[in-house]
C-alpha positions in Angstrom: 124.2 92.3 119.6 123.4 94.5 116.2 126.0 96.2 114.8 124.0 99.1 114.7 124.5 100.2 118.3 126.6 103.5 118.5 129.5 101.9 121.2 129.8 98.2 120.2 130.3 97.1 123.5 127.4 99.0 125.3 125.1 96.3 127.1 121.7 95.3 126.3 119.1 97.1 128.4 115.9 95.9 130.1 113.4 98.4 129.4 109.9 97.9 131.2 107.3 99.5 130.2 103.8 100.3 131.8 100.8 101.3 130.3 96.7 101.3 131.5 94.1 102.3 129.1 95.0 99.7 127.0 92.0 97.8 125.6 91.4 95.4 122.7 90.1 97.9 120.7 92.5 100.9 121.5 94.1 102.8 118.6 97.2 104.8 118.9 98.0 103.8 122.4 98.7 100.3 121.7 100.2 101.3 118.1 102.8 103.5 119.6 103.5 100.5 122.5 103.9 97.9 120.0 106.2 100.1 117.3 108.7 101.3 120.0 108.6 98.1 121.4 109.9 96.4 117.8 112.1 98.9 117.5 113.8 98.6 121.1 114.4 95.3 120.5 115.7 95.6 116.6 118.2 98.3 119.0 119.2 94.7 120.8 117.1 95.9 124.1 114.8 93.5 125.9 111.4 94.9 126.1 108.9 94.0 128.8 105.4 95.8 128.7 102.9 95.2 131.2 99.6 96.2 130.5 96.1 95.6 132.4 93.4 93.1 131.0 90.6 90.2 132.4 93.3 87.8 133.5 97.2 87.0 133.9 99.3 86.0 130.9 103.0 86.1 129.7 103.6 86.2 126.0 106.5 87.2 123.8 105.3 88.9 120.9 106.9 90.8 117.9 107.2 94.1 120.3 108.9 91.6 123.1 107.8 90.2 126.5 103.5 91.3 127.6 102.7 90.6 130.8 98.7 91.1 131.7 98.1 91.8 134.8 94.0 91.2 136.2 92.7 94.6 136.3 89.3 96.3 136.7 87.0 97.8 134.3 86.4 101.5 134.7 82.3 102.2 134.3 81.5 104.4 131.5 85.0 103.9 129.2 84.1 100.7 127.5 86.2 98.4 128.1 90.0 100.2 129.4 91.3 98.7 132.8 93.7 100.2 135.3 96.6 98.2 137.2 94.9 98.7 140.4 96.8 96.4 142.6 99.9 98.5 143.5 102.0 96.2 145.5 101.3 93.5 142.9 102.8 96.0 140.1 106.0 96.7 142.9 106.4 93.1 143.3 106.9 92.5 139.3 109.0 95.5 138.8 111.0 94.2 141.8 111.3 90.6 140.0 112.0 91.9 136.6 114.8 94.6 138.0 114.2 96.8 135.0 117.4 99.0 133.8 114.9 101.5 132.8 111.5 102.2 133.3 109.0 103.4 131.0 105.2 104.8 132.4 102.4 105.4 129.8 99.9 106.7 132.2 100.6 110.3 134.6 97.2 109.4 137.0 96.9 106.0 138.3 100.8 104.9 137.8 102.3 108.3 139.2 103.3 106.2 141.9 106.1 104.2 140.1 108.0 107.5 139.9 108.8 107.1 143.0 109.1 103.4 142.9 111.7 103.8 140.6 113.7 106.2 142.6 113.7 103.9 145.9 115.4 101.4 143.6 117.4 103.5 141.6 116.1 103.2 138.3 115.8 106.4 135.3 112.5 106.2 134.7 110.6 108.5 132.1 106.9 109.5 131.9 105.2 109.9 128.3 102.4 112.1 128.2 100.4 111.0 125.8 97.4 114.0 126.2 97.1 117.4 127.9 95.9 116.9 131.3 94.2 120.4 131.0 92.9 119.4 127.4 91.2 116.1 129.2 89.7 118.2 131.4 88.2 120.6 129.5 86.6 118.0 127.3 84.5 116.7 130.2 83.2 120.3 130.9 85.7 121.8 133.8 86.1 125.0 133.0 89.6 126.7 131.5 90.6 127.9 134.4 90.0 125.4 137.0 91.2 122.6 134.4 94.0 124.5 134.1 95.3 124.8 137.9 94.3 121.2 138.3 96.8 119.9 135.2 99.2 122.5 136.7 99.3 120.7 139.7 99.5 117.4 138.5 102.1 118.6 136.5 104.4 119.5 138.8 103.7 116.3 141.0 104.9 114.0 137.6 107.7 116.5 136.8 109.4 116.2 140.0 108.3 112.0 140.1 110.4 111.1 137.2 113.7 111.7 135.5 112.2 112.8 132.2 108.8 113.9 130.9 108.8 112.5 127.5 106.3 115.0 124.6 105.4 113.6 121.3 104.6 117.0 120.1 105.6 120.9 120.9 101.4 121.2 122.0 102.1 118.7 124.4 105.5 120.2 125.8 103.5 123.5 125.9 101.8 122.8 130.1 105.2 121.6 131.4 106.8 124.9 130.1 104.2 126.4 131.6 105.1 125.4 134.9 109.2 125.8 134.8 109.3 121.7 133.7 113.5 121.7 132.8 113.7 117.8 132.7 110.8 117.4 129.6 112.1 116.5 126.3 110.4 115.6 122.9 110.0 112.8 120.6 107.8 112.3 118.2 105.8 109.3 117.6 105.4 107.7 113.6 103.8 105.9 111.2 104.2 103.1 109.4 105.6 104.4 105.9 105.4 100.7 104.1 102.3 99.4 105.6 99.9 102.3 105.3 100.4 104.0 101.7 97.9 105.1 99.2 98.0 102.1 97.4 96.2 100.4 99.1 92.9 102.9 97.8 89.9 100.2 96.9 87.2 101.3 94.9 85.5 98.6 95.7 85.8 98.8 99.1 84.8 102.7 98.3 81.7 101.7 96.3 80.3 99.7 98.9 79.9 103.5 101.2 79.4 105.7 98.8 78.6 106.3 94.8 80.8 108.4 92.6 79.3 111.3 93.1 79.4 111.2 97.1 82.4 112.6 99.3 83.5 110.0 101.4 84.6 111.1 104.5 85.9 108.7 107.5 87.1 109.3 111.3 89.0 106.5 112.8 88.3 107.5 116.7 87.4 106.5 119.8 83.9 106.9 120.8 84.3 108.8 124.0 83.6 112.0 125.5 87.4 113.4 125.2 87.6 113.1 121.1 84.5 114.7 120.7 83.4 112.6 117.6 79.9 113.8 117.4 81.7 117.0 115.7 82.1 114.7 112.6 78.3 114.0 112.5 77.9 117.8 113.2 80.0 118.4 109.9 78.6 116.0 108.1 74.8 117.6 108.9 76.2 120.7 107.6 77.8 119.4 104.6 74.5 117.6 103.8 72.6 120.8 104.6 74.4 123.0 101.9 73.7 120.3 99.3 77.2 118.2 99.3 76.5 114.5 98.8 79.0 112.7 101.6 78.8 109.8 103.6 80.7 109.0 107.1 82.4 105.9 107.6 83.3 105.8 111.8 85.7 103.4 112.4 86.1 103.1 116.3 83.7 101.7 119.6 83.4 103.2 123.3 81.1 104.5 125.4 79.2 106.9 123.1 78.5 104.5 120.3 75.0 103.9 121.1 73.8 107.7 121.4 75.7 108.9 118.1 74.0 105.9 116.1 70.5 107.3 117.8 71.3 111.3 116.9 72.5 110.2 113.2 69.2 107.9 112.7 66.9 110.9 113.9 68.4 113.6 111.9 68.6 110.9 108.8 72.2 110.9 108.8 74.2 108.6 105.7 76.5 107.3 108.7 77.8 104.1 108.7 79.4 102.5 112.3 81.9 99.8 111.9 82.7 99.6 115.5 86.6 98.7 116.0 88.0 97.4 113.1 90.7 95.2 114.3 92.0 94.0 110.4 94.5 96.4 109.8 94.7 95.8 106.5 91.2 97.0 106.0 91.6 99.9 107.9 94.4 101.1 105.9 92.1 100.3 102.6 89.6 101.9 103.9 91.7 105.3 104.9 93.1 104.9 101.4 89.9 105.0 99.8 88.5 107.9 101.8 88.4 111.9 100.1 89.1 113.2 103.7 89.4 111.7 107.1 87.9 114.2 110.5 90.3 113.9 113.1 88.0 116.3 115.5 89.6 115.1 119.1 90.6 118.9 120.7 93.0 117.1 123.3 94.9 115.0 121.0 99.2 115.4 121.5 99.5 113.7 118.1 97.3 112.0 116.8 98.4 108.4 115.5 94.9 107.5 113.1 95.3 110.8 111.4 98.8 110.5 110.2 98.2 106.8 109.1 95.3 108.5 106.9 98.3 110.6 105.7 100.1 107.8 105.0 97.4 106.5 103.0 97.3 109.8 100.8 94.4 111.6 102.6 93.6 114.7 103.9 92.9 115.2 107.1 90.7 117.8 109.0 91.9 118.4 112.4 90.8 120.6 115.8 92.4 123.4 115.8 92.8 123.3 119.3 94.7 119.8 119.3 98.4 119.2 118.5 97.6 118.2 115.2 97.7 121.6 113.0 101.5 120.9 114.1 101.7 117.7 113.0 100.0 117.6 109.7 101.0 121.0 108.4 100.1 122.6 105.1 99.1 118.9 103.9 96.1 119.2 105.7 93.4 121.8 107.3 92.5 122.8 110.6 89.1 123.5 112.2 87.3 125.2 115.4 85.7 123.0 117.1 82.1 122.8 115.9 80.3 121.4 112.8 80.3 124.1 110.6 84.0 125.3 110.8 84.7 120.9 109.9 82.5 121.3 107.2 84.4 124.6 105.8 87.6 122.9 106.0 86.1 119.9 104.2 84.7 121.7 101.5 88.4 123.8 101.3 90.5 120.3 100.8 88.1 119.4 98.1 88.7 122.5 96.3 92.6 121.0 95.3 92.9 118.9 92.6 93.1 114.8 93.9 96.3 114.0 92.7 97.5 117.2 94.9 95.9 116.5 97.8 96.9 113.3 98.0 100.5 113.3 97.0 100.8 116.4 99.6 99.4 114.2 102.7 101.7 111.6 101.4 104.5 113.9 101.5 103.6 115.0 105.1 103.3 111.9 106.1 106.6 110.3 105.1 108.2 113.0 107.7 107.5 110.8 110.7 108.7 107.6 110.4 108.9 104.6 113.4 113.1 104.6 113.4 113.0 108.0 113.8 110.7 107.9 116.9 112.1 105.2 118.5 115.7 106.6 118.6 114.2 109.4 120.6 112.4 107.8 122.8 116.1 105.6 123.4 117.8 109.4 123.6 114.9 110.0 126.4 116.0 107.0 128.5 120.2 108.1 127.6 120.7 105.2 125.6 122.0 107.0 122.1 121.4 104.5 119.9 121.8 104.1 116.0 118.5 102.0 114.8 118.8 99.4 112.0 117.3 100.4 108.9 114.6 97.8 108.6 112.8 99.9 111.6 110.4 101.6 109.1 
């Protein structure tokens, strides 16, 4: 048992957690799963997460125990799956006799909330995005999206023991509704793996020349993060004379028509698709003058604080959680081309060495130990984590 635990003899917990929306290529999801899994275990906590995917398998990995589950695809998201089959879920839960439960998904998986009270187990839900931001983003309007996360709302509140927030934004629609179990922990970054050394001119050279701004998004490809606003910024950038390029790091659904509206307007755009090499990622966010974060329903924000990390700016939505998150280090935008573009153009008025040390600087205020021992508070198990959770 580490010696780090705050009461020396407090037992080792089994902490199962579920998630859906999990694919292959997923971004800050499966980031924040596999970090707070290390770290529950480096707390000397067994960590079990069961996710959905093609077919069964049982694997310990750095983050603990992963159980896949078979799970179908949902059309139109490219590629996320759903634990469908409820009473195989109840079954596993029953066999695995969690001491605490942990639910990364407020729609499909509401129904372990109650699950967990049958069997008496403190179970917390993590909302990881505004259900009335989601909703807006696929065109319901404010109000109705708004009486529709409202309800849902109070369904999860009263489902589960806690309501866990990464953000203030995110806490903001459980206030809303008179939410008194909802608590907040931030999520974090990795401070040693993602810094700006790893900038590659190289790696920069191959995108753009000297004279070009270099501009990246690392996103999703789907309706709710709204990445066609970073071609929309990069149009009006290229309008007013700026040379840039855009590097999109990130697959999903809308892949194929953002390709088609950036070869018919003659767009310098560059699609990776997902980048799975971490390594390159980070050099490649490293390398970058500025990196568009333009998702309006984001409660964090995961690939814009690595960015940080990596000693770039980042433009954000003004109407996500992120103008909380990166602070004065960055800039924040409406949610349109031109206002992007602005805030690109404002970032690249500050001197390099400014801008960068300043992201840096923001960047290093949200670390994994940090996260992880409020995410442990969440669930009433006060930890101290060992140091070597970065």
């Amino acid at each position: 048992m580490s010696a780090s635990r705050m009461d020396a003899g407090a037992p080792s917990l089994r902490i199962v957690r579920l998630a859906n929306f999990v694919a292959p290529a997923s971004g800050g999801l499966r980031t924040a799963l596999r970090e707070l899994g290390k770290g529950y275990r480096a707390a000397g906590h067994e960590s079990v997460l069961v996710v959905p995917g093609e077919r069964v398998s049982d694997v310990q990995t750095e983050q603990g125990r992963v159980i896949t589950l078979p799970g179908p695809l949902l059309p139109g998201t490219g590629g996320y799956r759903v634990l469908a089959d409820k009473r195989r879920v109840a079954r596993l839960l029953e066999e695995l006799a969690p001491d605490r439960l942990e639910v990364s998904d407020r729609t499909t998986l509401r129904w372990t909330g109650r699950w967990a009270r049958r069997a008496r187990v403190p179970a917390v839900m993590v909302s990881h995005e505004t259900a009335d931001g989601v909703l807006r983003t696929w065109g319901v309007p404010e109000g109705a999206a708004r009486r529709a996360a409202d309800a849902l709302n109070v369904r999860t509140a009263h489902t589960y023991a806690r309501v866990v927030c990464t953000t203030e934004f995110a806490e903001r629609e459980f206030v809303r509704i008179g939410a008194r179990n909802v608590v907040r922990a931030p999520l974090g970054v990795d401070l040693v793996e993602r810094h700006p050394a790893l900038a590659d001119p190289g790696l920069r050279a191959r995108y753009a020349r000297e004279d070009e701004t270099l501009l990246v998004t690392c996103t999703r490809l789907s309706v709710e993060k709204r990445p066609g606003t970073a071609l929309d910024a990069l149009e009006a950038l290229v309008r007013r004379g700026r040379r840039a390029v855009l590097v999109v790091a990130g697959d999903g659904p809308l892949r194929a028509r953002l390709e088609h509206r950036a070869r018919e307007r003659g767009l310098p755009v560059v699609f990776l698709g997902h980048v799975s090499d971490r390594g390159l990622l980070g050099a490649l966010q490293a390398s970058a003058d500025v990196c568009l974060a333009p998702g309006p329903a984001e409660t964090f924000g995961l690939a814009a604080l690595e960015a940080m990390a990596c000693g770039t700016p980042v433009v954000a939505s003004a109407s996500s959680a992120l103008p909380e998150v990166i602070g004065s280090a960055g800039a924040v935008a409406a949610d349109h081309g031109g206002a992007f573009a602005d805030a690109v153009e404002m970032l690249l008025e500050r001197p390099p060495g400014d801008r960068r040390s300043a992201a840096r600087a923001r960047a290093e205020c949200f670390g994994w130990r940090a996260a992880v021992e409020a995410f442990l508070a969440a669930h009433d198990v006060p930890v101290s984590v060992p140091e070597g959770v970065r």
